[in-house]
N, C-alpha and C positions, 0 to 999 in steps of 0.2 A: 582417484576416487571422488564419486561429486558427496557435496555435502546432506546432509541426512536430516528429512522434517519434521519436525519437534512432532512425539508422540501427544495427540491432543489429550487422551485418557491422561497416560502419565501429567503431561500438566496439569493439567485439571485436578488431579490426588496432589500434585506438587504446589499448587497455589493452595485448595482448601488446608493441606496440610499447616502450611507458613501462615498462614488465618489462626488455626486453631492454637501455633505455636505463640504467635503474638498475640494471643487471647489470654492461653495460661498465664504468658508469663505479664500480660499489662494489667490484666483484668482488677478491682479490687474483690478479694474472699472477704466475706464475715462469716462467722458461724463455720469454721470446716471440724471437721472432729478430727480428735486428736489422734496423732498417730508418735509412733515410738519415735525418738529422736535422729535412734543410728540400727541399721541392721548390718549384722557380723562388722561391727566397730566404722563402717560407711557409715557418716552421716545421711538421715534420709533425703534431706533435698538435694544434694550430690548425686544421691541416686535418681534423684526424679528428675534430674536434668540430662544426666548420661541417657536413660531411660527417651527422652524427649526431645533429644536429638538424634538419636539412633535412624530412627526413617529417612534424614534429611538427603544423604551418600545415594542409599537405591533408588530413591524417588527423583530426586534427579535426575541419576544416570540414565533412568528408563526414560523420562520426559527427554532430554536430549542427546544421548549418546547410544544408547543401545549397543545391538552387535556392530564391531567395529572389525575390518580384517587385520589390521594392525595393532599390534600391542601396545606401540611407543604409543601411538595415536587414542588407546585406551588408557593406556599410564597418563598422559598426559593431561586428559579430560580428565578422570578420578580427581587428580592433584588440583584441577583447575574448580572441580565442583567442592573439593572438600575446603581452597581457599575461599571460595564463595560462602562456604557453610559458616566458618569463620568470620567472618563478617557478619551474617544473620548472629551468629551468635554474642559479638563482639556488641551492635548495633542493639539485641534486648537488652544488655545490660548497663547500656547506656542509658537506653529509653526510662527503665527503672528504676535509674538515678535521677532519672529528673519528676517521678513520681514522690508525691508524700507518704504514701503508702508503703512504698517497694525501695529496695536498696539495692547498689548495686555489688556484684562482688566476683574477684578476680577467680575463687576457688569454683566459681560457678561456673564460668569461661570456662576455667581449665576442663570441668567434669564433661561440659559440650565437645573440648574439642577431642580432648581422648576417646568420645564416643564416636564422633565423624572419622579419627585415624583409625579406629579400630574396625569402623565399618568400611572407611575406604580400602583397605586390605581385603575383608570378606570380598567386598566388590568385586574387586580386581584379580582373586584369588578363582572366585564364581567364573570368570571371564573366562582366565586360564583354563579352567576345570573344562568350560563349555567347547572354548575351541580345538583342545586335544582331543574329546572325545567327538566333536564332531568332525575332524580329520578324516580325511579319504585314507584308507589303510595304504601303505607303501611296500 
């Protein structure tokens, strides 16, 4: 199988995305109005992180992996894009920490990376979905 050239669109959503993601989370807010602390007992920034990592898995996978005729070889990427995500996400919270403004904090990570597992799944789930049904009938 030869190798497969980076979707320029997908990248392109994939870098302005990681822009807008190190934006959120570097940026300094003054003035944001106020919102409820926690919904259905989530606290909100939890959510807003889970929420804000969610894109990271498919935008990705479309910048560089797309349709693959192998599975292992889409299991394998998935795993390799969602350890990547991990690191974006590992890398803001660090970044954060060395801000006076921003903290950093481990429960934030966590809400990232259960968002990228949970999408890495959808992903790869999509895949599955895509190539059974695009199967030649037997």
């Amino acid at each position: 199988m030869s190798a497969r050239k980076p979707d320029i669109l997908g990248t392109i959503a994939l870098v302005a995305y990681l822009g807008l993601v190190a934006y959120l989370c570097l940026a300094h807010f003054d003035n944001l109005p106020s919102v409820p602390r926690s919904f259905l007992g989530i606290p909100s920034d939890k959510l807003v992180h889970f929420l804000m990592f969610m894109p990271f898995v498919p935008l990705a996978y479309i910048a560089f992996v797309g349709d693959r005729r192998s599975p292992w070889v889409t299991l394998a990427a998935t795993v390799a894009i969602f350890a990547a995500g991990c690191g974006v996400a590992a890398l803001t919270e660090i970044l954060q920490g060395m801000t006076s403004y921003r903290s950093k904090d481990v429960l934030d990570y966590r809400a990232d990376t259960i968002s990228m597992a949970v999408m890495s799944l959808v992903v790869f789930i999509h895949y599955l979905y895509r190539r059974r049904k695009n199967a030649p009938d037997s």
